[in-house]
N, C-alpha and C positions, 0 to 999 in steps of 0.2 A: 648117566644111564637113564634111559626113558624109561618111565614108566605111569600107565593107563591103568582108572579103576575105573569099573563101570558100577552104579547102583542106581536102586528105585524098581527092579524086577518087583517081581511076584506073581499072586493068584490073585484074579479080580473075575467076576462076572460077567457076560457079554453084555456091550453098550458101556462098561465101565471107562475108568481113564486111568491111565499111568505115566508117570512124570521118570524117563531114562538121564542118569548124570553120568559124564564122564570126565573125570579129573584128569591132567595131563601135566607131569613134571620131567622136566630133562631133554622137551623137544628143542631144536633149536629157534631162536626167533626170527621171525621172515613171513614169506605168504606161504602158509600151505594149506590143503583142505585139510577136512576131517569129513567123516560120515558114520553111519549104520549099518552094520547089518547085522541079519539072521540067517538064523540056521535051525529047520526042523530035522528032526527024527529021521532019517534017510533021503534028505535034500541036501542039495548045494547051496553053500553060503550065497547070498543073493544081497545087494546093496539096496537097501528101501530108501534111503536118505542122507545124500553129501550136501554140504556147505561149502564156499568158498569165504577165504579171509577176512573179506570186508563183509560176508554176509551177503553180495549182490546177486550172485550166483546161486542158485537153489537148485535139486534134482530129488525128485519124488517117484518110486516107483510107483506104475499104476495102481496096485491095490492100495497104498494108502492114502491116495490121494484125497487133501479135502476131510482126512479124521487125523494125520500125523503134522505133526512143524518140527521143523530141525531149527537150531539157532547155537549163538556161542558167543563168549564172554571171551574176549581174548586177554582181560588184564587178571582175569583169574583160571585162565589155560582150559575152561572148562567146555564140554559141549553137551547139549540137552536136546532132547526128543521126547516131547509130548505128545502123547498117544490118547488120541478122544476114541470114543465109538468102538471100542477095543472086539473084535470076531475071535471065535475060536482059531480059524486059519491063521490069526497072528502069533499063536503058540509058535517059541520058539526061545532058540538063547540068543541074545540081543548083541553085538559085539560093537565097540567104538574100532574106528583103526584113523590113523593119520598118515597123510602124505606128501613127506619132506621131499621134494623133487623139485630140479629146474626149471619145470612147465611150471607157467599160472594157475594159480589154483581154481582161478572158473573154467580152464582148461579141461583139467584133472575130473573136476566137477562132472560136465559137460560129455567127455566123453571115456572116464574112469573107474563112476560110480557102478557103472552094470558091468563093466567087463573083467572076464574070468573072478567072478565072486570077489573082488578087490583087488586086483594082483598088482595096482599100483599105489598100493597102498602098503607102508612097509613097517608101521608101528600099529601092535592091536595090544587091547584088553582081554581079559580073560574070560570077557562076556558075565551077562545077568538073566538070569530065566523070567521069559513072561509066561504064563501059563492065563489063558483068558477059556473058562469055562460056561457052559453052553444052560 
C-alpha cells in the first residue's frame, strides 16, 4: 500500500522560508517523478514543482521561480521543497503526488507537471498548509 505524508507547512511571514517533506512508502522502485503542488481557496490544483529520478529534469512554475528548489533523496523515498522569499499568493495546501508510469520520468516531468492539475500523477498526500502572511 502507498502511502505519502507531507510536512513542514505552516504560518510564516512574507520574505520568510519553509522547508516542505514528503515521505513515501510502498511506491514501487523504478524511475518515476514526484512533484508539488497547490491549492488555494477556489483554485485549481496547479503543479509548481516536478523532479525527475535522477534529479536531471527540473520543472518550476513561473511564480516560483528563483525562490522554490524541489530535490529528493531516493534511498530515503523522500521529496523536499524549499521555499525562500515565501508571498502571500503562496498561501495554499501544498500536496506531494508521484508518478508511477511507463513514460520517463524527465518526460512526465517535462510535459506532466502543468497539465490538468497532475492528472498523471496517480499517488498524492494528504497535503500540508502554508499560510504566508502579509
Amino acid at each position: 500500500q502507498v502511502q505519502m505524508v507531507e510536512s513542514g507547512g505552516g504560518l510564516v511571514q512574507t520574505g520568510g522560508s519553509l522547508k516542505l517533506s514528503c515521505i513515501a512508502s510502498g511506491l514501487p522502485r523504478g524511475d518515476f517523478a514526484m512533484g508539488w503542488f497547490r491549492q488555494a481557496p477556489g483554485k485549481e490544483r496547479e503543479g509548481i514543482s516536478c523532479i525527475s529520478w535522477t534529479e536531471d529534469t527540473t520543472y518550476y512554475h513561473d511564480s516560483v521561480k528563483g525562490r522554490f528548489t524541489i530535490s529528493r533523496d531516493n534511498a530515503k523515498n523522500t521529496l523536499y521543497l524549499q521555499m525562500d522569499n515565501l508571498k502571500p499568493d503562496d498561501t495554499a495546501m501544498y500536496y506531494c503526488g508521484a508518478a508511477v508510469s511507463p513514460r520517463p520520468s524527465p518526460v512526465v516531468v517535462t510535459y506532466g507537471c502543468t497539465v490538468g492539475g497532475g492528472r498523471d500523477f496517480n499517488y498524492w498526500g494528504q497535503g500540508t498548509q502554508v499560510t504566508v502572511s502579509s
